[in-house]
Backbone as a printed PyTorch tensor [residue, N CA C, xyz], in Angstrom:
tensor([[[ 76.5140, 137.3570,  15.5700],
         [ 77.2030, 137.3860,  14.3010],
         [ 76.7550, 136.1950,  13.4540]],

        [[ 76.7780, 136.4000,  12.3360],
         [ 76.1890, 135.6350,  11.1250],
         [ 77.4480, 134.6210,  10.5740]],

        [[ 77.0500, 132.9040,  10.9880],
         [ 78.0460, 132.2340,  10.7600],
         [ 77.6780, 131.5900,   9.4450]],

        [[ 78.6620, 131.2330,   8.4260],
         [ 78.2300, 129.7450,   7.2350],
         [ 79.1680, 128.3500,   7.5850]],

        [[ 78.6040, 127.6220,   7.9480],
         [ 79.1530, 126.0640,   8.3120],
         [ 78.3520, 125.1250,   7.3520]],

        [[ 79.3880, 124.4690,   7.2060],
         [ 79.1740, 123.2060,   6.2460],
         [ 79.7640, 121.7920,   6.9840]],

        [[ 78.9060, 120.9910,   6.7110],
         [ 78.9300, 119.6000,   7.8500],
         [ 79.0050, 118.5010,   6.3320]],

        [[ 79.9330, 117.7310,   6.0270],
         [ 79.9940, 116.1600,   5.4610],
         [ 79.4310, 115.1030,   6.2380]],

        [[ 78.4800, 115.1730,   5.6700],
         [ 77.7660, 113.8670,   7.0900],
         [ 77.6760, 112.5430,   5.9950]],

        [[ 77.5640, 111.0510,   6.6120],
         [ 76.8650, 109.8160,   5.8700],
         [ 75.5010, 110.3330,   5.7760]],

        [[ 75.0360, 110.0370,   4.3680],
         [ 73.8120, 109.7990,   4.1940],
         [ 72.9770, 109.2660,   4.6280]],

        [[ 72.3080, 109.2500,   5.9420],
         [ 71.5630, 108.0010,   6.9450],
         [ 70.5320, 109.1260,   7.7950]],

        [[ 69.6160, 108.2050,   7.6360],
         [ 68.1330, 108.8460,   9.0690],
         [ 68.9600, 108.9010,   9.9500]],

        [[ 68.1890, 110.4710,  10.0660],
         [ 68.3240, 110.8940,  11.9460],
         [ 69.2240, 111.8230,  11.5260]],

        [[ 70.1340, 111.8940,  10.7950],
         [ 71.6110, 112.8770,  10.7890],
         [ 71.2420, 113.9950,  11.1880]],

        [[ 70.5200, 114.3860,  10.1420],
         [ 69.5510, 116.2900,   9.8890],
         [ 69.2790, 116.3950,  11.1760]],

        [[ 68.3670, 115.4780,  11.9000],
         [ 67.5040, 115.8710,  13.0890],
         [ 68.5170, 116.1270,  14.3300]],

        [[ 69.7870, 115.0230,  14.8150],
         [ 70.8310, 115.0160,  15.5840],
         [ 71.4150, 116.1030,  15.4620]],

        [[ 72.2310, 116.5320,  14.2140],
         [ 72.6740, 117.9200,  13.9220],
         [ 72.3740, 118.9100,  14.4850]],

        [[ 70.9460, 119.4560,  14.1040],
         [ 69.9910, 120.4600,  14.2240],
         [ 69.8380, 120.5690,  15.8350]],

        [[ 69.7010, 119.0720,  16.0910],
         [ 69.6940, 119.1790,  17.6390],
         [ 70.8050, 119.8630,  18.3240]],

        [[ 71.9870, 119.9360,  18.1860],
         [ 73.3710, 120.5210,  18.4800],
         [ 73.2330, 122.0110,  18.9130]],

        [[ 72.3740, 122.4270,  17.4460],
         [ 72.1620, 123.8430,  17.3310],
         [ 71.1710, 124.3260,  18.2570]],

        [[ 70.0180, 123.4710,  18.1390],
         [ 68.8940, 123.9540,  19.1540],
         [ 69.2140, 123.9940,  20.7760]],

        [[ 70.2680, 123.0400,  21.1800],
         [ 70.5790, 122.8660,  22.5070],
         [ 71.3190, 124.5240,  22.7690]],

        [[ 72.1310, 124.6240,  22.3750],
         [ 72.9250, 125.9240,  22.0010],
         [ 72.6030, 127.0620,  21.9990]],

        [[ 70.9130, 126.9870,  21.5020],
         [ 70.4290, 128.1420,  21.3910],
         [ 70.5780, 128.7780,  20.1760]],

        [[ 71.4180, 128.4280,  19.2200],
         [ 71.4760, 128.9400,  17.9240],
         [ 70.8740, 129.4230,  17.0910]],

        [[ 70.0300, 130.4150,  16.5400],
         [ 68.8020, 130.4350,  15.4370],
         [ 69.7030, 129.6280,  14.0880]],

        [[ 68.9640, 129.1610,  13.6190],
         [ 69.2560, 128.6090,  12.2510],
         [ 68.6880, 129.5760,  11.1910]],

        [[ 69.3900, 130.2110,  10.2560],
         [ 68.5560, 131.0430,   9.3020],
         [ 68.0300, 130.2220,   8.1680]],

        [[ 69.0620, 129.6600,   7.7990],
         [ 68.4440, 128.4550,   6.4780],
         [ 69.5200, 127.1910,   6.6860]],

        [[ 68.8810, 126.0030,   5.8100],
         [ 70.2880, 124.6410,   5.9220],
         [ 69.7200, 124.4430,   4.8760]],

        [[ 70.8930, 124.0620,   4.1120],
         [ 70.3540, 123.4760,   2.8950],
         [ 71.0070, 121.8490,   2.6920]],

        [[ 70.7720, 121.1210,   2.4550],
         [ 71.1430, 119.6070,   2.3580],
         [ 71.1290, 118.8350,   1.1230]],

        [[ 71.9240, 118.2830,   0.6870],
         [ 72.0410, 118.0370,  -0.8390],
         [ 73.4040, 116.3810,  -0.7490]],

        [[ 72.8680, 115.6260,  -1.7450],
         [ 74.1070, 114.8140,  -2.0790],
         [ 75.4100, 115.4380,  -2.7080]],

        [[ 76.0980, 114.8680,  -2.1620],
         [ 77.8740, 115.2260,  -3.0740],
         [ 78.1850, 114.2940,  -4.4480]],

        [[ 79.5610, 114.4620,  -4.7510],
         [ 79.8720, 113.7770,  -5.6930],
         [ 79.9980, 112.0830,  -5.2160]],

        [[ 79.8510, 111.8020,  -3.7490],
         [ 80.1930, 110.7780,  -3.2410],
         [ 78.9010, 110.1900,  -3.0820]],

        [[ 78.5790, 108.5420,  -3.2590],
         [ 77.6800, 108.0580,  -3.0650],
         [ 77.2520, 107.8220,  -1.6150]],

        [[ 75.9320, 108.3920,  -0.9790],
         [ 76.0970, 107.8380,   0.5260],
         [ 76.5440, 109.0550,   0.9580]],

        [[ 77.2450, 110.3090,   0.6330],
         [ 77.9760, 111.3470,   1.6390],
         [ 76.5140, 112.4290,   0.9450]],

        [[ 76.1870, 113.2250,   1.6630],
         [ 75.7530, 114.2050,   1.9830],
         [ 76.6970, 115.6390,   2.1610]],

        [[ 75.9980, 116.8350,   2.1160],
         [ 76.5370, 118.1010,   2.0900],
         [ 75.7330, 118.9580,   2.9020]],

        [[ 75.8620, 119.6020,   3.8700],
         [ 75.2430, 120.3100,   4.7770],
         [ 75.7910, 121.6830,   4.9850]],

        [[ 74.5680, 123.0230,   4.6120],
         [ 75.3960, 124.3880,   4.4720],
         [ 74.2790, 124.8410,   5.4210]],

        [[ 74.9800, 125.4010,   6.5140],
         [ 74.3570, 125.9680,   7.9250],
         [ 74.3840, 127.3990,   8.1140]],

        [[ 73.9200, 128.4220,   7.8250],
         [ 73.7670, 129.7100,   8.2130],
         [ 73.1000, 130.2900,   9.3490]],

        [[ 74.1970, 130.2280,  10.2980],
         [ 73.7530, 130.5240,  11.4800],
         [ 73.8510, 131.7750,  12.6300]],

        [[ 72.9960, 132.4120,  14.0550],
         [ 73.4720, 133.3290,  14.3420],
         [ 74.0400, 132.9800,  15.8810]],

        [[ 75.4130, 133.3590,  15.9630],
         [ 75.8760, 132.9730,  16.9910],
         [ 76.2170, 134.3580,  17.6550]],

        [[ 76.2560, 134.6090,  19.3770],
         [ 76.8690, 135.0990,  20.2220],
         [ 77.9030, 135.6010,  20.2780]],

        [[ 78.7400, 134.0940,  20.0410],
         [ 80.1880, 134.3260,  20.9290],
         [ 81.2400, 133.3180,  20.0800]],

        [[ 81.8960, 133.4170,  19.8170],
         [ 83.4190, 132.4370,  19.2880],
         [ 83.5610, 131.0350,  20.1030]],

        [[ 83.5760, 131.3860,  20.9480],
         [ 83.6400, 129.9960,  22.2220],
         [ 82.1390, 129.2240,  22.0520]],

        [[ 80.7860, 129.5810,  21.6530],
         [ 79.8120, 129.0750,  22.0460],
         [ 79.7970, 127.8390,  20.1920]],

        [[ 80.3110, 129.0210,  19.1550],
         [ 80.7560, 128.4700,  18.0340],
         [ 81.4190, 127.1630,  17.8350]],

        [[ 82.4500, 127.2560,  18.7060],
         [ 83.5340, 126.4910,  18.9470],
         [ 82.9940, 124.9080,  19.2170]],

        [[ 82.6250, 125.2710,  20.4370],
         [ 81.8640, 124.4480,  21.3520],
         [ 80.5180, 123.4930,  20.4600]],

        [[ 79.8770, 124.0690,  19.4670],
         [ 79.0640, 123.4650,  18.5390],
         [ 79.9810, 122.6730,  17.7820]],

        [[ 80.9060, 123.1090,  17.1080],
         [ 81.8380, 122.6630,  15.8710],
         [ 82.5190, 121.4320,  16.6810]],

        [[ 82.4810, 121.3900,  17.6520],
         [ 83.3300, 120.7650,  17.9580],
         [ 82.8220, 118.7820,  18.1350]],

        [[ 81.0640, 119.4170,  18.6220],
         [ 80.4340, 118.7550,  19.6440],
         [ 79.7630, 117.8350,  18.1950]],

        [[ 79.3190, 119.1510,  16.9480],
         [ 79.3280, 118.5110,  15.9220],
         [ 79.8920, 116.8790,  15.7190]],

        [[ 81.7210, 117.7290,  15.1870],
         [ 82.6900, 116.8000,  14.5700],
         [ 82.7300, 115.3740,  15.3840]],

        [[ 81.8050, 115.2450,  16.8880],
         [ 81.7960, 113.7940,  17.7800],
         [ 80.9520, 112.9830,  17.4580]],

        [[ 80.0920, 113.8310,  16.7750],
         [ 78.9190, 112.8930,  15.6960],
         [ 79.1050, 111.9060,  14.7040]],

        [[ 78.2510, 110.6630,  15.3380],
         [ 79.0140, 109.3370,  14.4750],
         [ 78.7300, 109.7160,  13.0680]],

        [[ 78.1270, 110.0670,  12.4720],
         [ 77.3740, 110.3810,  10.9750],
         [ 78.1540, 111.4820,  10.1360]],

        [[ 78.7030, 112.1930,  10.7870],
         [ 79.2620, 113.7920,  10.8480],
         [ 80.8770, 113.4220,  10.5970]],

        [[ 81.1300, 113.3870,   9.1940],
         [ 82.5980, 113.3050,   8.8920],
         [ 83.5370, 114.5630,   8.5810]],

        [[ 83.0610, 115.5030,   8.9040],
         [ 83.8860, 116.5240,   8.6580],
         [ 83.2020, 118.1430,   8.6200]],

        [[ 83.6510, 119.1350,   9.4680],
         [ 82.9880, 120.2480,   9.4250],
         [ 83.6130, 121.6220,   9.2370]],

        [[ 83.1610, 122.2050,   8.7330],
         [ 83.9190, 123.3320,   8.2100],
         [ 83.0190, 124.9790,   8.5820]],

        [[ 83.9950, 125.9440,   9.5590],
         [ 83.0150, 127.3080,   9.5080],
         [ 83.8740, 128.2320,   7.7520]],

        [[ 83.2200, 128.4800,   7.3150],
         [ 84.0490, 128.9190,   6.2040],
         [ 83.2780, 130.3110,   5.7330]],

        [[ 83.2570, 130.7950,   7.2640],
         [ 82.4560, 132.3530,   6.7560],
         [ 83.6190, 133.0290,   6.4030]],

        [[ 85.1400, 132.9610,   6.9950],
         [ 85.7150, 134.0930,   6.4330],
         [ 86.8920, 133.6070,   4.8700]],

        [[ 86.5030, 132.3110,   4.4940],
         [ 87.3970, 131.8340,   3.7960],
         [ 86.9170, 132.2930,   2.4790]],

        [[ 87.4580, 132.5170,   1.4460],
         [ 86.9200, 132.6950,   0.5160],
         [ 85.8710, 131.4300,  -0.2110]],

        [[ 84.6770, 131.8490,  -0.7130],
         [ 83.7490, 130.6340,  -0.7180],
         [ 82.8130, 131.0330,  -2.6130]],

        [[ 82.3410, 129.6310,  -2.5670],
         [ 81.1200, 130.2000,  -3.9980],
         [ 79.9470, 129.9970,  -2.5850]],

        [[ 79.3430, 130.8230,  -3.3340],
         [ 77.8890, 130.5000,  -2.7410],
         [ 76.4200, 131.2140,  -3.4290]],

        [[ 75.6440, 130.2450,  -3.3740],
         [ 74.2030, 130.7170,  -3.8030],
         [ 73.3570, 130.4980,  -2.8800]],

        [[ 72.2430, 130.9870,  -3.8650],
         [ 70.9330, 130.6210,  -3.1530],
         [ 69.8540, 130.7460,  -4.0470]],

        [[ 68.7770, 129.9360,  -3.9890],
         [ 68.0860, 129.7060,  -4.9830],
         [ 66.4620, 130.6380,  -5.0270]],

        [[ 65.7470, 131.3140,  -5.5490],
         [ 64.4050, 131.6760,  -5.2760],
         [ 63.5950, 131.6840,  -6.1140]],

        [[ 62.2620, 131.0940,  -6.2440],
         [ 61.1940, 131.1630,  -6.7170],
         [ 60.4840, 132.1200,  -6.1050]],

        [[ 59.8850, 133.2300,  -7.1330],
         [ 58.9850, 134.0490,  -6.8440],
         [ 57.7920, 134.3140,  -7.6140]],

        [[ 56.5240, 134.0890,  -7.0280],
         [ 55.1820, 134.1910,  -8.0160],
         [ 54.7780, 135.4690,  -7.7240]],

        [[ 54.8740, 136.6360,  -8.9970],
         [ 54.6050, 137.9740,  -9.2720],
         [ 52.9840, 138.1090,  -9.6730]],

        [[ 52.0200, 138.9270,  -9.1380],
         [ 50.7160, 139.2660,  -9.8130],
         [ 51.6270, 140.0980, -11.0910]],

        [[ 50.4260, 138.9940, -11.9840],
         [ 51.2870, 140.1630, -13.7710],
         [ 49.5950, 140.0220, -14.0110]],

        [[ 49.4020, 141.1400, -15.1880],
         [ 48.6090, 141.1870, -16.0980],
         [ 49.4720, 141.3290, -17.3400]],

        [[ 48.4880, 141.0640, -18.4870],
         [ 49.0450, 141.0710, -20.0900],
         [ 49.7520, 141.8570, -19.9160]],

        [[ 49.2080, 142.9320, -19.6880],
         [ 49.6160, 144.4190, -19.7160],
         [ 51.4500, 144.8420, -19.5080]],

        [[ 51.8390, 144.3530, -18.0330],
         [ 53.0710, 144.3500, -17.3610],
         [ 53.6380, 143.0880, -17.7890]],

        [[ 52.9790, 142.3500, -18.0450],
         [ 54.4660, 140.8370, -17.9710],
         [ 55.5840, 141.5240, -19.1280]],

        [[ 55.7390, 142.0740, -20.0260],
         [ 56.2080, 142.7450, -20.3410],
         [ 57.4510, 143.6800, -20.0490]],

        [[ 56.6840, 144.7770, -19.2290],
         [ 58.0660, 145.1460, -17.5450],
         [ 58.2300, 144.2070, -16.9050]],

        [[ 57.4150, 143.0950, -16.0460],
         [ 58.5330, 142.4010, -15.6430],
         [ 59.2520, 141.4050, -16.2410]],

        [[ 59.4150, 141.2850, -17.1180],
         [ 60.0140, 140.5630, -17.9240],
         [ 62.0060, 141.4400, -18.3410]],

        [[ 61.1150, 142.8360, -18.4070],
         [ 62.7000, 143.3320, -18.3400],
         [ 63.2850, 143.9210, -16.7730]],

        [[ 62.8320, 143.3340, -16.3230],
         [ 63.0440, 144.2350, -14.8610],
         [ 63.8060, 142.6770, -14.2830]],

        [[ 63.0900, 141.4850, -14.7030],
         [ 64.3560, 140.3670, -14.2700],
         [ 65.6370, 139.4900, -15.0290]],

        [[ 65.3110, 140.6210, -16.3660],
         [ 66.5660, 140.1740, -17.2260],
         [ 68.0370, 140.7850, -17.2690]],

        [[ 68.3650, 141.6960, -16.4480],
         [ 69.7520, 141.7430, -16.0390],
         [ 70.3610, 140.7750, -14.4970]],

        [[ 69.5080, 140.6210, -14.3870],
         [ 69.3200, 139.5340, -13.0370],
         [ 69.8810, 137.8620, -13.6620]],

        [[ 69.6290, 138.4590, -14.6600],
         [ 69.4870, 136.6570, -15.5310],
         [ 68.7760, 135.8330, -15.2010]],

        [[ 68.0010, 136.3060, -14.3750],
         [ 66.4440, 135.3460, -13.9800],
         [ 65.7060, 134.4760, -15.0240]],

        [[ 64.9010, 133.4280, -14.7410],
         [ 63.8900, 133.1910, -15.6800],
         [ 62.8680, 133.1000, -15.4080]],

        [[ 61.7030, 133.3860, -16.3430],
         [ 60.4470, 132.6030, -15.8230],
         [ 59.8680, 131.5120, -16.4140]],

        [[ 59.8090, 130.5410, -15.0750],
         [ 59.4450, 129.3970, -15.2680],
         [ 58.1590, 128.7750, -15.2680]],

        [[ 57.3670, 130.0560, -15.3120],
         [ 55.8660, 129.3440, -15.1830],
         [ 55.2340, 130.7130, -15.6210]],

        [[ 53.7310, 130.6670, -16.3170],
         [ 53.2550, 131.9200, -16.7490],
         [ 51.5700, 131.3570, -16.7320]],

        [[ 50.8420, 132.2550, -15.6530],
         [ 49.3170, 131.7210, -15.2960],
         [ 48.5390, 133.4270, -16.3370]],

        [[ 47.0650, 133.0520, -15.9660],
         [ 46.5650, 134.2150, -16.0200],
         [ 46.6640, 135.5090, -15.7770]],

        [[ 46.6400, 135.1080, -13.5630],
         [ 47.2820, 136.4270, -13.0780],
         [ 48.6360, 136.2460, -12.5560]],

        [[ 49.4770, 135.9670, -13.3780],
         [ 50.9640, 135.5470, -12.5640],
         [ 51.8650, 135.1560, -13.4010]],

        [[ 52.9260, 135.1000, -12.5170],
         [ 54.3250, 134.9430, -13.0870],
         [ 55.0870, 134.1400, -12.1120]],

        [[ 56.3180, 132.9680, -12.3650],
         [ 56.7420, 132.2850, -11.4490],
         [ 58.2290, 132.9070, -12.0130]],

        [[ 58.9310, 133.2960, -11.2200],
         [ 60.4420, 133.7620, -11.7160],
         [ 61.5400, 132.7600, -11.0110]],

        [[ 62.4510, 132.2060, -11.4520],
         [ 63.5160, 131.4840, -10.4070],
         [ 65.1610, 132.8520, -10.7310]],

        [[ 65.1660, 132.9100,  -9.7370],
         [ 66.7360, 133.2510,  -9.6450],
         [ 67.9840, 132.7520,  -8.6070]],

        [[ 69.1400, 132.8540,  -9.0430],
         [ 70.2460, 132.2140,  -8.1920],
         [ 70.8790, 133.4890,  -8.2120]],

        [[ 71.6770, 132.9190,  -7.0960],
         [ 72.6510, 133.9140,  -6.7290],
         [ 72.7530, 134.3490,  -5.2730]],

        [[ 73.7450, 135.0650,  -4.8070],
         [ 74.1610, 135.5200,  -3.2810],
         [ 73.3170, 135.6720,  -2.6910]],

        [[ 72.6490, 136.6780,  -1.8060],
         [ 71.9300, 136.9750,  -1.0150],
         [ 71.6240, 138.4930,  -1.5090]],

        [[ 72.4550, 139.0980,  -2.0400],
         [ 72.2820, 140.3530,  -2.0390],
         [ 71.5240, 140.5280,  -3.2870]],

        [[ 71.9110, 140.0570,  -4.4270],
         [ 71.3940, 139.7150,  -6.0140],
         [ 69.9420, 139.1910,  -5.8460]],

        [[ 69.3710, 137.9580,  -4.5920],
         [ 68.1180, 137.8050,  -4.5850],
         [ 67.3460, 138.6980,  -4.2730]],

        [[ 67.7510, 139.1560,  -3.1280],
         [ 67.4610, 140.6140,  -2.2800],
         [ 66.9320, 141.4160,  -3.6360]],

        [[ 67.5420, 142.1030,  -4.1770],
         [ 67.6630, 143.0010,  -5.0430],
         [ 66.4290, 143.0850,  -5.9360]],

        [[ 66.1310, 141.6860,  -6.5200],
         [ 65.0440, 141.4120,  -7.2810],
         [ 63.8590, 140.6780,  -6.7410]],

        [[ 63.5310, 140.3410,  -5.4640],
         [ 62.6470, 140.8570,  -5.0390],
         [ 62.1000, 142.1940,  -4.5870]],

        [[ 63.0050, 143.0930,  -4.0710],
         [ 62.6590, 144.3540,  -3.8920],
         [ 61.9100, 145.1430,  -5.1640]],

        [[ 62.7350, 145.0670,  -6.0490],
         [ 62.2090, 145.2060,  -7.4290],
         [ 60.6940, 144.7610,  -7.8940]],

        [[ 60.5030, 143.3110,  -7.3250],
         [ 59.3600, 142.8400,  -7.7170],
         [ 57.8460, 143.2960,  -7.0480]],

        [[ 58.3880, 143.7980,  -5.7510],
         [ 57.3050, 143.7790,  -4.6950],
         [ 56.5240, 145.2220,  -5.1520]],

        [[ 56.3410, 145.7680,  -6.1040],
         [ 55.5970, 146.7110,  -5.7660],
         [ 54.4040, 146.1950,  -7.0010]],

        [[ 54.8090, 145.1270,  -7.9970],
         [ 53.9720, 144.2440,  -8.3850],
         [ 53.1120, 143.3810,  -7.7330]],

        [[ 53.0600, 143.2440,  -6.5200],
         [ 52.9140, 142.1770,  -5.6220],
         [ 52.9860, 140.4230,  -5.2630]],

        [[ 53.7360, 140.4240,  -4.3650],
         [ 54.3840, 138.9790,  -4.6380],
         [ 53.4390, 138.3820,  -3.9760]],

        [[ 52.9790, 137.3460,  -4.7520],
         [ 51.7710, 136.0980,  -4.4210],
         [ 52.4640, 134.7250,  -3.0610]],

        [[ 53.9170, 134.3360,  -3.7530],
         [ 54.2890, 133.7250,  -3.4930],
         [ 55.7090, 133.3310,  -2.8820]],

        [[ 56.6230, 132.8970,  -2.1140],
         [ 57.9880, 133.6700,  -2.3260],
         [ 58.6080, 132.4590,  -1.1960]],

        [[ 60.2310, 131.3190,  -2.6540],
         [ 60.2770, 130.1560,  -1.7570],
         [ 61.4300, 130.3670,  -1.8190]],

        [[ 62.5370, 130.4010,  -0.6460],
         [ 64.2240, 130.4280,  -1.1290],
         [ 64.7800, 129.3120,  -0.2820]],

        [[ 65.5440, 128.6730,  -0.8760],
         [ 66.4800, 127.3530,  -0.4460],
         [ 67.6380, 127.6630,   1.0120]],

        [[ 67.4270, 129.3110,   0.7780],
         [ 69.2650, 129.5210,   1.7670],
         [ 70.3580, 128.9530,   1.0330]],

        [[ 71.0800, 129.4150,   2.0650],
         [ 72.5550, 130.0270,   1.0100],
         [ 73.4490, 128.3250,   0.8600]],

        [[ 74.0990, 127.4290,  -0.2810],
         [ 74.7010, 126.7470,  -0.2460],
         [ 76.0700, 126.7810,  -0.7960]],

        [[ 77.4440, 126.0860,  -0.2070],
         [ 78.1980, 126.7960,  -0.5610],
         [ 79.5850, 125.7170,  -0.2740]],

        [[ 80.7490, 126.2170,  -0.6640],
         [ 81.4510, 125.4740,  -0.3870],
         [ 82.8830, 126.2510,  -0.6920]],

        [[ 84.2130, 125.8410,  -0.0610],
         [ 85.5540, 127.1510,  -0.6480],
         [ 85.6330, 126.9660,  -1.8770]],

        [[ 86.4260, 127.9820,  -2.2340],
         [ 87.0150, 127.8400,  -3.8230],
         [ 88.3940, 127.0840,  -4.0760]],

        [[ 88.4080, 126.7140,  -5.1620],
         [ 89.5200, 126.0710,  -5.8730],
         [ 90.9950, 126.7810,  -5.0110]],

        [[ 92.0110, 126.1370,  -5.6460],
         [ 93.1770, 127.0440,  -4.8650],
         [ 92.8970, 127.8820,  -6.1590]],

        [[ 94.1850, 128.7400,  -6.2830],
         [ 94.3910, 129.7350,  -7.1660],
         [ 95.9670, 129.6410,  -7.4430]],

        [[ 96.4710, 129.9650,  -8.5660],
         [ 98.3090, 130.1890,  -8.5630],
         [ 97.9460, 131.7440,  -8.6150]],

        [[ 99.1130, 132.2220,  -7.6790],
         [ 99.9310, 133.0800,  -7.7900],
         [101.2520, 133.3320,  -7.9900]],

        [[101.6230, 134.5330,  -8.5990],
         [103.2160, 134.5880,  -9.1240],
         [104.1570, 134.4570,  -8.1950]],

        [[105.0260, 133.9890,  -7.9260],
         [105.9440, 134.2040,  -6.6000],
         [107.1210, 135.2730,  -6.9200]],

        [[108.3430, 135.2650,  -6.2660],
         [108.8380, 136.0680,  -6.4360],
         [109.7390, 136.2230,  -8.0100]],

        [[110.0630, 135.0100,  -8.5300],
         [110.2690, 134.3500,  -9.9420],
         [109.3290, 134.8350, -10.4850]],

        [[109.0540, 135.4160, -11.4420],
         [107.5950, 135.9460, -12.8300],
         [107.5140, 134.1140, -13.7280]],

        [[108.6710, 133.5790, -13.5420],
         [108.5240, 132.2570, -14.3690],
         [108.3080, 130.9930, -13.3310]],

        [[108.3710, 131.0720, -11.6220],
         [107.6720, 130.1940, -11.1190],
         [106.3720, 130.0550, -10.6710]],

        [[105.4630, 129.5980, -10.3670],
         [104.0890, 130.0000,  -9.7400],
         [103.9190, 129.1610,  -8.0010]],

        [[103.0480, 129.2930,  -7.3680],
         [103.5100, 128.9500,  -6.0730],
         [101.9830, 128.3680,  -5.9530]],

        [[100.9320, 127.5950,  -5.2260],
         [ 99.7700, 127.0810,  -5.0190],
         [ 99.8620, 127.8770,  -3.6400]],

        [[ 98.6770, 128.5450,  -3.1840],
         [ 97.8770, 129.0090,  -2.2430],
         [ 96.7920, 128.2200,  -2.0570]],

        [[ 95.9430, 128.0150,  -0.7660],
         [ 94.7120, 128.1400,  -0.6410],
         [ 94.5480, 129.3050,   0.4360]]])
């Protein structure tokens, strides 16, 4: 089963590699990690998409994780409600001719292109997994030269109000 974990680690050598190590001992495939600074100076953000077995073998990572001196906080937040993207650059063979179609073939996508050669096209798009999916499939019968994606980064959402049983009180959920 297909997990998303997110790790708050200090910003310091070795973290990534120790981490990763957790997973590799485990046996875990890693599908993508993406690693990025936070709003905090020094803290780091770590989004892990991973394929696990078993609940207990999960567990047993998360856990072995959170003993990590570097590793301030970890979160599986596949079933929580979450934002999440993912980023892709894709270099399309275009001629004069087509940049044209593809040009409308990645504008409901809200794609852009960020680069424009002789024989080619560089497109970036964001979004889920399924939305990237989508427009590469689209692209490939143009033929894709090139093709770079970040994996999925992500984090929960805000709370939300809902109405309670009062229409004039509101109540905070997460």
């Amino acid at each position: 089963m297909k997990r998303i974990l997110t790790a708050t680690v200090n910003n310091r050598a070795g973290v990534l590699n120790r981490v990763t190590g957790l997973f590799t001992k485990r046996h875990f495939n890693i599908e993508s990690i993406t690693v990025g600074h936070t709003e905090t100076p020094g803290i780091s953000k770590m989004t892990f998409t991973i394929v696990v077995d078993n609940e207990r073998s999960l567990e047993q990572v998360i856990k072995q994780l959170n003993k990590q001196i570097d590793v301030l906080k970890v979160q599986d937040i596949t079933d929580e409600p979450i934002v999440a993207r993912e980023l892709a650059l894709i270099k399309v063979v275009t001629t004069p001719q087509n940049r044209l179609e593809i040009s409308g073939i990645i504008e409901p996508f809200r794609a852009t292109i960020i680069d424009v050669g002789r024989d080619s096209m560089t497109v970036q798009v964001t979004g889920d997994f399924e939305k990237v999916e989508a427009i590469i499939d689209l692209l490939k019968p143009y033929g894709i030269k090139e093709l770079a994606r970040t994996g999925i980064t992500a984090f929960k959402r805000g709370t939300k109000k809902q109405p309670a049983h009062d229409q004039n009180r509101y109540t905070l959920i997460q």
